[in-house]
Every structure is written in structure tokens, then in C-alpha cells.
LUMLUMLUM-248684 format. One record per atom (N, C-alpha, C, O, CB): atom name; x negated, y, z negated; residue number from 1; residue in three letters. Coordinates in Angstrom, 2 decimals. Glycine has a CB too. Layout:
BEGIN
ATOM  atom        u        v        w   nr  rest
ATOM    CA        X        Y        Z  NUM   Ala
...
% end
This chain:
BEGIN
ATOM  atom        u        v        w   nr  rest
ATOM     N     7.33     3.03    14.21    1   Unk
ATOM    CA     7.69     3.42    12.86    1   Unk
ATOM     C     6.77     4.56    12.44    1   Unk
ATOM     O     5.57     4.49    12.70    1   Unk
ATOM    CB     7.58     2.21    11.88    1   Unk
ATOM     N     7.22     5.51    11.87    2   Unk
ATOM    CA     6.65     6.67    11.26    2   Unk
ATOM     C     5.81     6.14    10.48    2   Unk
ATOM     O     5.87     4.94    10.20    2   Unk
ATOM    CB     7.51     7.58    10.59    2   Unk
ATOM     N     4.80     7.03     9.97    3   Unk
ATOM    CA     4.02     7.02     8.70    3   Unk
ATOM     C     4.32     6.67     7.46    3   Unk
ATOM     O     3.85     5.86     6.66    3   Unk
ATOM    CB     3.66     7.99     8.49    3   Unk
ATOM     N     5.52     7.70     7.46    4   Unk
ATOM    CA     6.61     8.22     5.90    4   Unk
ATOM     C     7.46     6.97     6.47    4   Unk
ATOM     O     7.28     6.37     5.41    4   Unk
ATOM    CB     7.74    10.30     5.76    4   Unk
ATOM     N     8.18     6.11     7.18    5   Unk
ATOM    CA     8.67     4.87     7.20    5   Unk
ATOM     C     7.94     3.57     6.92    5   Unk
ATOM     O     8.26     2.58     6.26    5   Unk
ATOM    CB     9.12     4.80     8.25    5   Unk
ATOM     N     6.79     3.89     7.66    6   Unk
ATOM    CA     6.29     2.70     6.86    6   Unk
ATOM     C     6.04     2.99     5.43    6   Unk
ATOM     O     6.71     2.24     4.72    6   Unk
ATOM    CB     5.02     2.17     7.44    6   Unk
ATOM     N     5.21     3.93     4.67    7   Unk
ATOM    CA     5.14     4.06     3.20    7   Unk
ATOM     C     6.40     3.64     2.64    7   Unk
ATOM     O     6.45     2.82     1.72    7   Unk
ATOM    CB     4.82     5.46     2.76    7   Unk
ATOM     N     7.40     4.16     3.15    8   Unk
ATOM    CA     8.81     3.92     2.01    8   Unk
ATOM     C     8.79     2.07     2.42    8   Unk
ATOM     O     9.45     1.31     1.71    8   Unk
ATOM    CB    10.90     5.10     2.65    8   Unk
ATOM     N     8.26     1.71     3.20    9   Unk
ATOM    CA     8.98     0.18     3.34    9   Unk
ATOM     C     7.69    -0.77     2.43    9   Unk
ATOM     O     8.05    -1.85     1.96    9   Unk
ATOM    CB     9.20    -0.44     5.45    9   Unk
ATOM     N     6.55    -0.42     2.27   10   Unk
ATOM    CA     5.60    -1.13     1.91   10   Unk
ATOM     C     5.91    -0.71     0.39   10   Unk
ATOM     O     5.58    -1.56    -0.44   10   Unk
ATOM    CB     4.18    -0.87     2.63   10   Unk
ATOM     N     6.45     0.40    -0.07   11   Unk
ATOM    CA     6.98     0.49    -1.32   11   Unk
ATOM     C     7.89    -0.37    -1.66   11   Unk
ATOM     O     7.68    -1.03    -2.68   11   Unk
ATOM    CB     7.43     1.56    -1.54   11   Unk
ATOM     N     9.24    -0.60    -0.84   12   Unk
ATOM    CA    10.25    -1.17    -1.12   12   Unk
ATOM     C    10.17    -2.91    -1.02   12   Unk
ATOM     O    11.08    -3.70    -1.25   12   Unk
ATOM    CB    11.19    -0.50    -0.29   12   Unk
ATOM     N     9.11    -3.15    -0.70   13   Unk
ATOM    CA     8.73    -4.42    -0.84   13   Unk
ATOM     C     8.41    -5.14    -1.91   13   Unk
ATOM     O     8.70    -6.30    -2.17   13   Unk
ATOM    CB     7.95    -4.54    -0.27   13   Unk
ATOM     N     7.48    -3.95    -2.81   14   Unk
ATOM    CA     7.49    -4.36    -4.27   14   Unk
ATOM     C     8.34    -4.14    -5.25   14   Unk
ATOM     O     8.16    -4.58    -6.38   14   Unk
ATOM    CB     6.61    -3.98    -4.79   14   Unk
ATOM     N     9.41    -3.40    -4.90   15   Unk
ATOM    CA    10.61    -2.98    -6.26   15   Unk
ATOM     C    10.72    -3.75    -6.73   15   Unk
ATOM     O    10.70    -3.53    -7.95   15   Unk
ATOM    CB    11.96    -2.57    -6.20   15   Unk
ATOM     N    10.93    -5.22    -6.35   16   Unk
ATOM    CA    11.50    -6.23    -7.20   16   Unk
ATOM     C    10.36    -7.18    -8.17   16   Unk
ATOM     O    10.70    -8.04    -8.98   16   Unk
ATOM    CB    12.36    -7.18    -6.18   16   Unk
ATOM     N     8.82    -6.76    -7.81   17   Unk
ATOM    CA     8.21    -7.30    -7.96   17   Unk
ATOM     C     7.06    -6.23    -9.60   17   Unk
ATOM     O     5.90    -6.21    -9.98   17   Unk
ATOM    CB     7.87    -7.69    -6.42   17   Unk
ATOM     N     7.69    -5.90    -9.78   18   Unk
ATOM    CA     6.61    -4.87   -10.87   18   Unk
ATOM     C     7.43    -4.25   -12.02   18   Unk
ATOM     O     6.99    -3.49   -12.89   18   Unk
ATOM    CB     5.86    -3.36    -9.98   18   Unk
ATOM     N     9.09    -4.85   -11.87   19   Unk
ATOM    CA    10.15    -4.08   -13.12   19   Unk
ATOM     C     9.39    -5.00   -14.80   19   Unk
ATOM     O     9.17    -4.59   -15.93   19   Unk
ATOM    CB    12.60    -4.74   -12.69   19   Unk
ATOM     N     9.25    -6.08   -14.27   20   Unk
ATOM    CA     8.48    -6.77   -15.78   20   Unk
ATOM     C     7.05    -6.85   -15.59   20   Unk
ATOM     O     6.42    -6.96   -14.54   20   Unk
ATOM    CB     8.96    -8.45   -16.21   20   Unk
ATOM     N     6.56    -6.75   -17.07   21   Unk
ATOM    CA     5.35    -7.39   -17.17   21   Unk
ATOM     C     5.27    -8.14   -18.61   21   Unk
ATOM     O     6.12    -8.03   -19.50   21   Unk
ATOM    CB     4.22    -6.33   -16.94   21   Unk
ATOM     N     4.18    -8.88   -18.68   22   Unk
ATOM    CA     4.00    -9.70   -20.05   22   Unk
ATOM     C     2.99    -8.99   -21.02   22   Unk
ATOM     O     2.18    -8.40   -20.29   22   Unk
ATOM    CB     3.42   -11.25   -19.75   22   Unk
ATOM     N     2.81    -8.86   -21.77   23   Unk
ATOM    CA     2.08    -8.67   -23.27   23   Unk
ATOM     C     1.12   -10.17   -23.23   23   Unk
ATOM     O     1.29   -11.29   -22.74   23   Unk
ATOM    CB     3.49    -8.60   -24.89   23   Unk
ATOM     N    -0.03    -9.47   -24.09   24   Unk
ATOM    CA    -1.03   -10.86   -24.85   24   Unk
ATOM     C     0.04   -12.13   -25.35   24   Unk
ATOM     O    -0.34   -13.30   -25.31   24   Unk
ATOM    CB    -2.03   -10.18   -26.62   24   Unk
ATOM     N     1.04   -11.85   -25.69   25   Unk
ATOM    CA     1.87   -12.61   -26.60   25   Unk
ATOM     C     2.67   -13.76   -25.87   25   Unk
ATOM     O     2.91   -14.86   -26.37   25   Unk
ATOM    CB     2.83   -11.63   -27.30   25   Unk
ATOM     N     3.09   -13.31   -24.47   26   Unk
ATOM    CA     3.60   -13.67   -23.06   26   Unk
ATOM     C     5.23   -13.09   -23.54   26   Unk
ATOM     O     6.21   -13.72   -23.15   26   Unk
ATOM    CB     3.38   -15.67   -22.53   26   Unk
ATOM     N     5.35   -12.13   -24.22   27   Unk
ATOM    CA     6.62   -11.08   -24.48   27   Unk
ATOM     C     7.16   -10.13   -22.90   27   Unk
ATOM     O     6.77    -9.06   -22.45   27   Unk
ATOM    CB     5.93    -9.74   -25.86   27   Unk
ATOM     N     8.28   -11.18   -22.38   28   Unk
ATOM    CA     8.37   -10.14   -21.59   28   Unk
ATOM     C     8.84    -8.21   -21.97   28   Unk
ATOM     O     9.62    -7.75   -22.80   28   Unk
ATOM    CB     9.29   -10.83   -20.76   28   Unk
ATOM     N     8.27    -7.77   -21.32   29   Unk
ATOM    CA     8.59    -5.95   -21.77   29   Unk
ATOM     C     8.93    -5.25   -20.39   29   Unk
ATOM     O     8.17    -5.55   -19.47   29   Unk
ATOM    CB     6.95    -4.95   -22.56   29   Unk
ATOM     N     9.90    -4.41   -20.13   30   Unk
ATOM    CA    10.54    -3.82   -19.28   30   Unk
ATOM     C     9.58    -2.75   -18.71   30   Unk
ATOM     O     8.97    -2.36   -19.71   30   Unk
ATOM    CB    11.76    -3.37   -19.83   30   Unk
ATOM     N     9.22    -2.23   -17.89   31   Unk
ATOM    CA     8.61    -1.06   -17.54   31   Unk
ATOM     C     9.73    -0.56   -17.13   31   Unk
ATOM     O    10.78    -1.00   -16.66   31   Unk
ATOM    CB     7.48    -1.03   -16.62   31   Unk
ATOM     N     9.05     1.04   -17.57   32   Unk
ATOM    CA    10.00     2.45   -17.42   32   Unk
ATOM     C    10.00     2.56   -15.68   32   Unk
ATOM     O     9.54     1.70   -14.94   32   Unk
ATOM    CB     9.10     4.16   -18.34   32   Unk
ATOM     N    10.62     3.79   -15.24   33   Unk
ATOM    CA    10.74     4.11   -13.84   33   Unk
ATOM     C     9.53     4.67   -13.50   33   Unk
ATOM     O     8.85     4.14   -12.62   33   Unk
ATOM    CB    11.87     5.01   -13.48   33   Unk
ATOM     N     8.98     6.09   -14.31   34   Unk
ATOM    CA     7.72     6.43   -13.72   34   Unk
ATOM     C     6.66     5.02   -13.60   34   Unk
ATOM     O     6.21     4.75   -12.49   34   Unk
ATOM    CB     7.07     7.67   -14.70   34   Unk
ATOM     N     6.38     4.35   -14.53   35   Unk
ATOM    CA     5.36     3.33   -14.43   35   Unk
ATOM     C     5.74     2.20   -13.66   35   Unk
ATOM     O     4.83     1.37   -13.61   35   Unk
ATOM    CB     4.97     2.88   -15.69   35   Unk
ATOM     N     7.21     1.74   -12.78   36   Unk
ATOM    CA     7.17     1.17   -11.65   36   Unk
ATOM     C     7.42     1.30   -10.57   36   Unk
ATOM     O     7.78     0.51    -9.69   36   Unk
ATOM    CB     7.46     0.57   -11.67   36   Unk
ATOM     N     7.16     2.87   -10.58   37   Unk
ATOM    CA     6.75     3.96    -8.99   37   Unk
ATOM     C     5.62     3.96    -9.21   37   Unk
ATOM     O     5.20     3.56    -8.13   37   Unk
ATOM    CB     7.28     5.68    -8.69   37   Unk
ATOM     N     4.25     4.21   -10.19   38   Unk
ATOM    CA     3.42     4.27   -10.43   38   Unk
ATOM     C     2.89     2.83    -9.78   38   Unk
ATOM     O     2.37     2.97    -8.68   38   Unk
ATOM    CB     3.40     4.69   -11.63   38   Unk
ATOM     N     2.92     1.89   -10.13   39   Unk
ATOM    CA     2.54     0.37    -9.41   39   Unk
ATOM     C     3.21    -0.07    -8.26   39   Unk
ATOM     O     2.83    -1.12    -7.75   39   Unk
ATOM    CB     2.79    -0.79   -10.30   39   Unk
ATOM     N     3.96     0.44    -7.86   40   Unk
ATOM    CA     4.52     0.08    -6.60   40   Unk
ATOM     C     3.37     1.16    -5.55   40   Unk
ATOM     O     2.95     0.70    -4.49   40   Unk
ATOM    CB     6.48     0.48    -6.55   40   Unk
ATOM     N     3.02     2.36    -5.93   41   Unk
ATOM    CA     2.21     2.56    -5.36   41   Unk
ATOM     C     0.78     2.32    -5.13   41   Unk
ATOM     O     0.16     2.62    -4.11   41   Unk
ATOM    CB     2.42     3.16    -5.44   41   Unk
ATOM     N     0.28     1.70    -6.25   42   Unk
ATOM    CA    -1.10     1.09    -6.00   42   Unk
ATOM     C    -0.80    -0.36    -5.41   42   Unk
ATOM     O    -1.75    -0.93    -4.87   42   Unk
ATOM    CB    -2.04     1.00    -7.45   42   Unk
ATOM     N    -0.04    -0.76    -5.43   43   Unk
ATOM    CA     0.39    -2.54    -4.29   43   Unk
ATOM     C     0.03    -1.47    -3.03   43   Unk
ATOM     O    -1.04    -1.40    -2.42   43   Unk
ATOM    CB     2.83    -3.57    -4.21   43   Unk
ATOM     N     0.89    -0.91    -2.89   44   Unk
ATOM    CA     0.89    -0.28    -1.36   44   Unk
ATOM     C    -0.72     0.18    -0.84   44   Unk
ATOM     O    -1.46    -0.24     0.06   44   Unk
ATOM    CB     1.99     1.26    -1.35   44   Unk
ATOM     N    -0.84     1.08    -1.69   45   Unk
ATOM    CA    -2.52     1.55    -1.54   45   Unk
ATOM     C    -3.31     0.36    -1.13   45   Unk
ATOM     O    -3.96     0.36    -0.09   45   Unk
ATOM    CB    -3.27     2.12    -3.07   45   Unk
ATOM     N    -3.24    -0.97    -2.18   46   Unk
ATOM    CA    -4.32    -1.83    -2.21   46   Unk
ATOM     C    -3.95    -2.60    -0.83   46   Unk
ATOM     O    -4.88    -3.30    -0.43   46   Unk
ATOM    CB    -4.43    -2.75    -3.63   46   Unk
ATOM     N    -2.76    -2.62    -0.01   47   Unk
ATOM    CA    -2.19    -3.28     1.02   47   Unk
ATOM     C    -2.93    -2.43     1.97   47   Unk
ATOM     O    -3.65    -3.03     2.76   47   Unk
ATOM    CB    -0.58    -3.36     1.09   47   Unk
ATOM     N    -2.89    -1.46     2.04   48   Unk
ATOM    CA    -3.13    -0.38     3.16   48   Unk
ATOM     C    -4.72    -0.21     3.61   48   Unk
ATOM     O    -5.24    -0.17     4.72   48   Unk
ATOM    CB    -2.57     1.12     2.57   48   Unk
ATOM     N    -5.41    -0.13     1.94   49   Unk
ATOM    CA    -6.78    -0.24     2.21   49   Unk
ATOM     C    -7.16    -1.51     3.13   49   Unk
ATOM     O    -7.89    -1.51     4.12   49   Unk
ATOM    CB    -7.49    -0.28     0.88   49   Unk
ATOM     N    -6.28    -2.90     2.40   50   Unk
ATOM    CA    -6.77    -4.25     3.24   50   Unk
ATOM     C    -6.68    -4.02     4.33   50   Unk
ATOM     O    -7.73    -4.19     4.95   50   Unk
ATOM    CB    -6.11    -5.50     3.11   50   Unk
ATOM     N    -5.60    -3.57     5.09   51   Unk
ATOM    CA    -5.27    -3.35     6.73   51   Unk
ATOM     C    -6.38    -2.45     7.33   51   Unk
ATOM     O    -7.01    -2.81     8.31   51   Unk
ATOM    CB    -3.69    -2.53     7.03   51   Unk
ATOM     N    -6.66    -0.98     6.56   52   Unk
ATOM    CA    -8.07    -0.64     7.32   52   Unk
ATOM     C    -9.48    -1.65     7.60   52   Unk
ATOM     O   -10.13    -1.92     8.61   52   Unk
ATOM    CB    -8.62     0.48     6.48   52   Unk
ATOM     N    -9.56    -2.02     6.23   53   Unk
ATOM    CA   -10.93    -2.57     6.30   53   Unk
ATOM     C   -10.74    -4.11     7.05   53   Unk
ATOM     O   -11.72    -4.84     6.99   53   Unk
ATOM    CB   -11.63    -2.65     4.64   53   Unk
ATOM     N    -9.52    -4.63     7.73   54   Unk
ATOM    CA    -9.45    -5.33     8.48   54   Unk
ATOM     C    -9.69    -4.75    10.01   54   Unk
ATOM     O   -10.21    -5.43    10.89   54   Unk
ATOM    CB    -8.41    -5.88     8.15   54   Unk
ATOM     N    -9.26    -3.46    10.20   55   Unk
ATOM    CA    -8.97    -3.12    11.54   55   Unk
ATOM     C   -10.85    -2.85    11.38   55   Unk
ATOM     O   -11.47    -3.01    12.43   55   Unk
ATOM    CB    -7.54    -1.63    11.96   55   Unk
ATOM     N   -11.71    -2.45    10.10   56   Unk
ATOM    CA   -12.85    -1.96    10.48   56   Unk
ATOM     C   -13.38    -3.17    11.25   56   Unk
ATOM     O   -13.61    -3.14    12.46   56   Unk
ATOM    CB   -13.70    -1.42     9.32   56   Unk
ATOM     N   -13.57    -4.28    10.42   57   Unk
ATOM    CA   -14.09    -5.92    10.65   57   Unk
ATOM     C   -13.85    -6.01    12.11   57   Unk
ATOM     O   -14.76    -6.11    12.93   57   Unk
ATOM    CB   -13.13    -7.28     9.74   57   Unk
ATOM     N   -12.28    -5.94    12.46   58   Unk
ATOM    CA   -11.99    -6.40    13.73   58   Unk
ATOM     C   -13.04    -5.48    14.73   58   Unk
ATOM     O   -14.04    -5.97    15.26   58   Unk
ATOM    CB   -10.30    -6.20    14.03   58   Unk
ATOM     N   -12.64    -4.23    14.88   59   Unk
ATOM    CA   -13.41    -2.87    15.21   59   Unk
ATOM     C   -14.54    -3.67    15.61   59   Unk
ATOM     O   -14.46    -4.16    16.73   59   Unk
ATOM    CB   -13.69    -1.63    13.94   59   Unk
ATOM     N   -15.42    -3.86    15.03   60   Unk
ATOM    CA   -16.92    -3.95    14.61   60   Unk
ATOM     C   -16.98    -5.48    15.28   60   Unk
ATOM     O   -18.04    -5.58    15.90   60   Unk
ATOM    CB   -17.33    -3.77    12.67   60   Unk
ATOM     N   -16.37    -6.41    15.34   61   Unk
ATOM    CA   -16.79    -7.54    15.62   61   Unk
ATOM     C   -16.34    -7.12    17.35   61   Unk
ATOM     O   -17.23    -7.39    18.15   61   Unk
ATOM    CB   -16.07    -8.91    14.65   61   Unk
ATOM     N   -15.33    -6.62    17.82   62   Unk
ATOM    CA   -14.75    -6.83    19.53   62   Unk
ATOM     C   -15.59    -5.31    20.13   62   Unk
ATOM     O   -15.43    -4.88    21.28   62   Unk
ATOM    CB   -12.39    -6.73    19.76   62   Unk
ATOM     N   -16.29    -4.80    19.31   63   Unk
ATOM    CA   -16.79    -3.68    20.00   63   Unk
ATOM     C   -15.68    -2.27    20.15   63   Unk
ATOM     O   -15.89    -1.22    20.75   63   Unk
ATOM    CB   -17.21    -4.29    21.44   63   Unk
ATOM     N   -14.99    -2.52    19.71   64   Unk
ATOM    CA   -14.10    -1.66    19.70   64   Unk
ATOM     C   -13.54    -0.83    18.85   64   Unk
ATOM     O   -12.41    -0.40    19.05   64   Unk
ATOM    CB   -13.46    -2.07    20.01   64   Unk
ATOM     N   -14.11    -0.55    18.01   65   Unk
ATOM    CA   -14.38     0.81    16.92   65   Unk
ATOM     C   -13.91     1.94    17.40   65   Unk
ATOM     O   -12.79     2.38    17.12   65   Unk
ATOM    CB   -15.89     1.20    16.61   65   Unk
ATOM     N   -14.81     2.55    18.23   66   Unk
ATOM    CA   -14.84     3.63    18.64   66   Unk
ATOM     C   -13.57     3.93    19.26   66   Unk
ATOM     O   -13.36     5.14    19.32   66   Unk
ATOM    CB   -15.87     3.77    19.35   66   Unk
ATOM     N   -12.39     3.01    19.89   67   Unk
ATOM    CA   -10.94     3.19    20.16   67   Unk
ATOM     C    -9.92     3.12    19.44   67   Unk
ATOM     O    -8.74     3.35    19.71   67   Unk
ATOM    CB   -10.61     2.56    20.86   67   Unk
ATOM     N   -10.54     2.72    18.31   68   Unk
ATOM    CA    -9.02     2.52    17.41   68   Unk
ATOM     C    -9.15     3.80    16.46   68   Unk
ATOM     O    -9.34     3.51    15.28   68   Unk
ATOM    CB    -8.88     0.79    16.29   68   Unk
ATOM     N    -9.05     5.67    16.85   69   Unk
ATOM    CA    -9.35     6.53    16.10   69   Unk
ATOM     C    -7.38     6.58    16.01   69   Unk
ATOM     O    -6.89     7.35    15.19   69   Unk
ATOM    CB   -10.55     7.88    16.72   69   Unk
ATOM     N    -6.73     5.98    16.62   70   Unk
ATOM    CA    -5.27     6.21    16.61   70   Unk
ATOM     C    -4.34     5.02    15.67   70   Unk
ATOM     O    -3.17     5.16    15.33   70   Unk
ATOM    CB    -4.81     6.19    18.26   70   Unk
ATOM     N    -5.24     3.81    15.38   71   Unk
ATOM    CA    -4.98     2.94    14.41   71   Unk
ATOM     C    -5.12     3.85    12.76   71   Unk
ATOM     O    -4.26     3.99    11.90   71   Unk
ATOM    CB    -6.11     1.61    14.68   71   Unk
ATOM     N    -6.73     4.42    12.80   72   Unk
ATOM    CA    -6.99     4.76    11.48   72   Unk
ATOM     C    -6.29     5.76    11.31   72   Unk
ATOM     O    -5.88     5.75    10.15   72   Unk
ATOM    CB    -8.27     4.98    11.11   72   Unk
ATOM     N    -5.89     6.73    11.92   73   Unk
ATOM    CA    -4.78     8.14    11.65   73   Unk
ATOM     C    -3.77     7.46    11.66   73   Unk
ATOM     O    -3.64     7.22    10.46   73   Unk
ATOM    CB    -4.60     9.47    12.77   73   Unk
ATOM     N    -2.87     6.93    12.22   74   Unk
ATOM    CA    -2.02     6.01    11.36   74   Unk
ATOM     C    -2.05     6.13     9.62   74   Unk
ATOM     O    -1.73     6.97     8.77   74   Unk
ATOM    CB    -2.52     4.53    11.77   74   Unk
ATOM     N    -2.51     5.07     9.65   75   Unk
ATOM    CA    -2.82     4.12     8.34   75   Unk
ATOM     C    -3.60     5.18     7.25   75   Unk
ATOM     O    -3.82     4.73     6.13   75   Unk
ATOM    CB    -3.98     2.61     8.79   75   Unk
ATOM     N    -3.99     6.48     7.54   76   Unk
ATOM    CA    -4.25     7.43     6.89   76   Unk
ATOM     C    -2.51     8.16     6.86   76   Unk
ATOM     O    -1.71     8.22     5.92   76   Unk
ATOM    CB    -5.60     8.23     7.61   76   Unk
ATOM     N    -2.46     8.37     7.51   77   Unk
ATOM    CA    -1.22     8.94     7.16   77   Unk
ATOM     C    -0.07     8.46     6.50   77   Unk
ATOM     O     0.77     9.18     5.97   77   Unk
ATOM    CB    -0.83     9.26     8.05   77   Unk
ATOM     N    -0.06     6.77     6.57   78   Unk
ATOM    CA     0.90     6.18     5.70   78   Unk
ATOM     C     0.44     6.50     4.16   78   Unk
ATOM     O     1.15     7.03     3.31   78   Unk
ATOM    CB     1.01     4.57     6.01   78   Unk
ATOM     N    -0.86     6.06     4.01   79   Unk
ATOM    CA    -1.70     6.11     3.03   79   Unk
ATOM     C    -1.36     7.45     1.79   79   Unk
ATOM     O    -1.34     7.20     0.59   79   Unk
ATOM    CB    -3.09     6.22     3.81   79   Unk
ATOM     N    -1.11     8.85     2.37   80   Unk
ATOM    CA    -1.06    10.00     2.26   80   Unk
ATOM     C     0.59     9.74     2.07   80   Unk
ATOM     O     0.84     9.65     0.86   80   Unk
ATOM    CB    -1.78    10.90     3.41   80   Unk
ATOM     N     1.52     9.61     2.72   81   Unk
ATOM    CA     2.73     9.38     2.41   81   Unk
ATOM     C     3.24     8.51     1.15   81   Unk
ATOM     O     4.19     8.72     0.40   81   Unk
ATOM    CB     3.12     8.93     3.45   81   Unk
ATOM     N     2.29     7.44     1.17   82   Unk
ATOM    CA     2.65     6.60    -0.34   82   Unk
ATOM     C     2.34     7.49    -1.51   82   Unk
ATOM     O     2.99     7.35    -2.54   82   Unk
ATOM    CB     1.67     5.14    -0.60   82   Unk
ATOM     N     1.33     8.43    -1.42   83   Unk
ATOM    CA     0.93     9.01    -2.21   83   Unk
ATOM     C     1.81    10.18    -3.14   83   Unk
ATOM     O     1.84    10.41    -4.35   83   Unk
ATOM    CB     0.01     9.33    -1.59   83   Unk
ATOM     N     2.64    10.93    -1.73   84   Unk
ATOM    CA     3.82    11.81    -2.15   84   Unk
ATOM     C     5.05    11.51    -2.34   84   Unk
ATOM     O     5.93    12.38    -2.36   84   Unk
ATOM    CB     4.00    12.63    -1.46   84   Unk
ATOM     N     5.26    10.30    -2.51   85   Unk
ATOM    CA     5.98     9.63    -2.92   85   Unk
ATOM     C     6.42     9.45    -4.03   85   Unk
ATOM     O     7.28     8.59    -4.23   85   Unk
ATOM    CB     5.76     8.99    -2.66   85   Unk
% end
């Protein structure tokens, strides 16, 4: 899977998940389109960061850091794709 395929799919995972939110009041209120492209992309971001700083952990615990420079360009590049999105 591409970069720009995975971004569009880790987006499309949350569509259904960020159209409402609640108020102090527990009032449900609709969010607009920019503001649930806007949060669909920080889910993704905050997903993407977890997967690096897992591959770092893993990296770092099997000795194997120094080989996964084709994992992190990846996952930079999805990263960068959610972004232009």
C-alpha cells in the first residue's frame, strides 16, 4: 500500500467517528466539514505517531534500529500525506 493509500484509509476510518460532539451541557452539536477533516486528521497523526514510537521501542529492544530506515520513511511519508489532505 502506498503512503497516500494508507493516509486516505487511516482517515476513512474515522469519518464516522468525529461528525458529533457534546457541549458542557451533554447537547449534542454537529461539526462542520472543515472541522471533521480537521480531526480526522489529528486521529490519524496521533495513530501514526503511536506506530513510530512503537517501531522505535521494538527497534531498540531487538537491536534492530539501525534496519528499519525503510519502516520510518514509510510512516513519514504517510504522515506527510495525512497532512495534504
Amino acid at each position: 500500500m502506498t503512503p497516500k493509500e494508507k493516509a486516505k484509509e487511516l482517515l476513512d476510518k474515522f469519518s464516522d467517528n468525529v461528525s458529533v460532539y457534546y457541549t458542557e451541557n451533554s447537547v449534542p452539536c454537529m461539526l462542520n466539514a472543515p472541522m471533521i477533516i480537521k480531526q480526522r486528521k489529528k486521529f490519524a497523526l496521533i495513530i501514526v505517531d503511536k506506530i513510530v514510537k512503537s517501531l522505535t521501542n521494538y527497534g531498540k529492544d531487538s537491536n534492530e534500529l539501525q534496519n528499519m530506515d525503510r519502516e520510518f520513511n514509510y510512516w513519514d511519508k504517510v504522515k506527510q500525506e495525512i497532512e495534504k489532505l
